[in-house]
C-alpha positions in Angstrom: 0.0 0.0 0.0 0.8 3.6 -0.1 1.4 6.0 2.0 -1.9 7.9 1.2 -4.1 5.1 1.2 -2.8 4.1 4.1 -4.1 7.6 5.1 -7.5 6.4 3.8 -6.8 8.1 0.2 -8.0 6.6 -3.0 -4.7 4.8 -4.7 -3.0 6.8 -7.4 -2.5 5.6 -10.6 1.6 5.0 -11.2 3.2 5.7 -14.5 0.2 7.1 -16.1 0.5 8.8 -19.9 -1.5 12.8 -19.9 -1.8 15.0 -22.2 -4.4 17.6 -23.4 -6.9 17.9 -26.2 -4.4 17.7 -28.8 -1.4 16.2 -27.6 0.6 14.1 -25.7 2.3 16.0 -22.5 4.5 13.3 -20.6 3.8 10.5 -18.3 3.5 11.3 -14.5 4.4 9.4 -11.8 1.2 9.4 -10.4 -2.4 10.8 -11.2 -5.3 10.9 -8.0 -8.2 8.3 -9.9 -10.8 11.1 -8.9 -9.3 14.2 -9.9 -7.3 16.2 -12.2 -3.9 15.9 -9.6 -0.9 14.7 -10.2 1.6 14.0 -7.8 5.6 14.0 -9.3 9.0 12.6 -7.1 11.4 14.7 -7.5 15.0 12.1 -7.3 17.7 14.3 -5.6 19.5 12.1 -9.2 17.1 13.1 -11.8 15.7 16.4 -10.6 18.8 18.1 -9.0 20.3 20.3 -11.7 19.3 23.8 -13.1 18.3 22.4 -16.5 16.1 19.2 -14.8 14.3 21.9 -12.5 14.0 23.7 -16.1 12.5 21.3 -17.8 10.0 20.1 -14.7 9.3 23.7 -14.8 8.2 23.5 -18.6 6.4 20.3 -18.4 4.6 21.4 -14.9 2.9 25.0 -16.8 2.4 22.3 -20.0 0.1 20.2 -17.4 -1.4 23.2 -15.7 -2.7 24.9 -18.6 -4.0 21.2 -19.4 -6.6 21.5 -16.5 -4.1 19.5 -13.9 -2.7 20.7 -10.5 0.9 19.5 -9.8 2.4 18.4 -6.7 6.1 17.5 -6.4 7.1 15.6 -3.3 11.1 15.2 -2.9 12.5 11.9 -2.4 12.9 13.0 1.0 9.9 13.6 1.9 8.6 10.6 0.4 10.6 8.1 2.4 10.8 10.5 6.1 8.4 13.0 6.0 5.2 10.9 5.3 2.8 13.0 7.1 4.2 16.2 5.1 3.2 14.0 2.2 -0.1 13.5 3.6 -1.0 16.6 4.4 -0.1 18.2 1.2 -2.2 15.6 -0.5 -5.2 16.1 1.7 -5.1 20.0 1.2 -4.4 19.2 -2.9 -7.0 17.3 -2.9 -9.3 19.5 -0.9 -8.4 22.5 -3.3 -9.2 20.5 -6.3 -12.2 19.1 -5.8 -13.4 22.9 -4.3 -12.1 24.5 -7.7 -14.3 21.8 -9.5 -17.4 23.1 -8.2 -16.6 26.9 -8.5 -16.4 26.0 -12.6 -19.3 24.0 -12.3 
């Protein structure tokens, strides 16, 4: 299990493929089932450098203007921070699903 649903979270999809209604934006790590949220681990190796951070940053306004709200966890975080990760999921979620119904 994860460490959200072990918070009583719905399990994110791993490795899923987004894009928008044209194209084909990246895959994420992980997408929430229910809403538009995506969750990316930032590796201290793969998302350490000035040009990875670049390029994150790119990808992250790509998915954004795609209708999707980011959240990037360190690695971290992840493995000793769990109820930082938690809590920022909660609220994410939270936020989300109250932006839904204002655009309702």
């Amino acid at each position: 299990s994860s460490i959200v649903t072990e918070a009583g979270m719905p399990e994110p999809v791993r490795q899923k493929n987004v894009g928008n209604a044209s194209e084909w934006i990246g895959r994420v790590d992980l997408i929430d089932p229910d809403l538009p949220l995506i969750a990316e681990i930032d590796s201290d190796l793969f998302h350490a450098a000035p040009l990875d951070a670049e390029s994150d940053a790119t990808r992250d306004e790509r998915l954004t203007e795609a209708g999707f709200r980011i959240e990037r966890f360190t690695e971290h975080e992840v493995w000793y921070e769990r109820q930082v990760v938690i809590e920022r999921w909660q609220r994410a979620r939270s936020d989300v699903r109250a932006a839904l119904r204002r655009s309702a």
